[in-house]
C-alpha positions in Angstrom: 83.2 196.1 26.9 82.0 194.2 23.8 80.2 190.7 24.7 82.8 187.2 25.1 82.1 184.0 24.0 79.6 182.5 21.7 76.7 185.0 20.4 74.0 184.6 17.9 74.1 185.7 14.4 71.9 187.7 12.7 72.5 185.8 8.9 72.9 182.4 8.0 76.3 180.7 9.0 75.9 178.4 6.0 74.9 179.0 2.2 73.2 176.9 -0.1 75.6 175.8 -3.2 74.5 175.7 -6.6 75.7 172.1 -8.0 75.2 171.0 -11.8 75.3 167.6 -13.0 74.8 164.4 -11.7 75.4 163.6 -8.2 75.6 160.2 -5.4 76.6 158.0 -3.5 80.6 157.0 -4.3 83.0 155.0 -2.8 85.9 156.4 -0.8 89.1 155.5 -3.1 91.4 153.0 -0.6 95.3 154.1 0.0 97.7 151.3 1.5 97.8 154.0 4.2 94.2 154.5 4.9 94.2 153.3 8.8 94.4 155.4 12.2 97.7 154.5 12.8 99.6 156.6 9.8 98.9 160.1 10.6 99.8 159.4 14.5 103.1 157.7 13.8 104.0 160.4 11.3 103.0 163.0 13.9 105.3 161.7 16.4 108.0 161.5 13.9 107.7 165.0 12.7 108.4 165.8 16.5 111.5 166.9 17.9 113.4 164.6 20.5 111.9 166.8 23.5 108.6 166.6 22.0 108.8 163.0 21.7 110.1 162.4 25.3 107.4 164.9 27.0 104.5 162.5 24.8 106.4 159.2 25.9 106.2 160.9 29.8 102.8 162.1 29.3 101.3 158.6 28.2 103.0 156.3 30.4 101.9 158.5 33.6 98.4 158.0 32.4 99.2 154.1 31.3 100.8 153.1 34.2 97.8 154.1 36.5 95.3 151.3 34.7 95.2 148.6 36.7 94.3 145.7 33.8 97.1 144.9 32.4 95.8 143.7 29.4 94.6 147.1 28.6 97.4 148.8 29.5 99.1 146.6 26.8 96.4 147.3 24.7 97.1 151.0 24.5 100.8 150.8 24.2 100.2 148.1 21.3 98.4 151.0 19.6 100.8 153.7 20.1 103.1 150.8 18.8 101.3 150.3 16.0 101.7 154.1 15.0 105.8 154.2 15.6 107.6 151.1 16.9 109.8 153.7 18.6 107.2 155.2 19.9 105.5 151.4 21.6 109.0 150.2 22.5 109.8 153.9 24.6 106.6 154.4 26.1 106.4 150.3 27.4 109.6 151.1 28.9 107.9 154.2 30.6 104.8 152.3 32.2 106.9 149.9 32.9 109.6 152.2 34.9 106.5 154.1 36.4 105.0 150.7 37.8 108.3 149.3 39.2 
């Protein structure tokens, strides 16, 4: 039965790159949607309606067991951030979940 799991290599996992010409330090260009919101909210709209409601269910039954309220509306201010939908179903969640 051959061995499982990680296993040492017997070359390099890496190889050095030739590079011509001059390199440095550059700045990273800036897009109007360079924040950590984007990708999230257009993750959860590339989801189906099921996907999206097992999420929503998923977060809130986490959410709704912090006991600070002003953290629990801190983290569904973020998720709001990233789809309003998103914010506006998964506040409704907590809020269902806490009574």
């Amino acid at each position: 039965m051959p061995p499982s799991g990680s296993q040492e290599a017997d070359r390099p996992l890496w190889q050095a790159t030739a590079v011509t010409g001059v390199t440095g330090r550059h700045p990273a260009p800036v897009h109007a949607e360079d924040d950590d919101f984007v990708p999230a909210g257009n993750l959860y709209r590339l989801m189906s309606e099921g996907e999206r409601e097992r999420l929503v269910e998923n977060q809130a039954g986490f959410i709704a067991k912090v006991s600070r309220d002003d953290i629990a509306e801190r983290a569904i201010g973020n998720f709001r951030r990233a789809d309003g939908d998103f914010g506006k179903r998964l506040e409704a969640a907590v809020q269902a979940l806490r009574g």
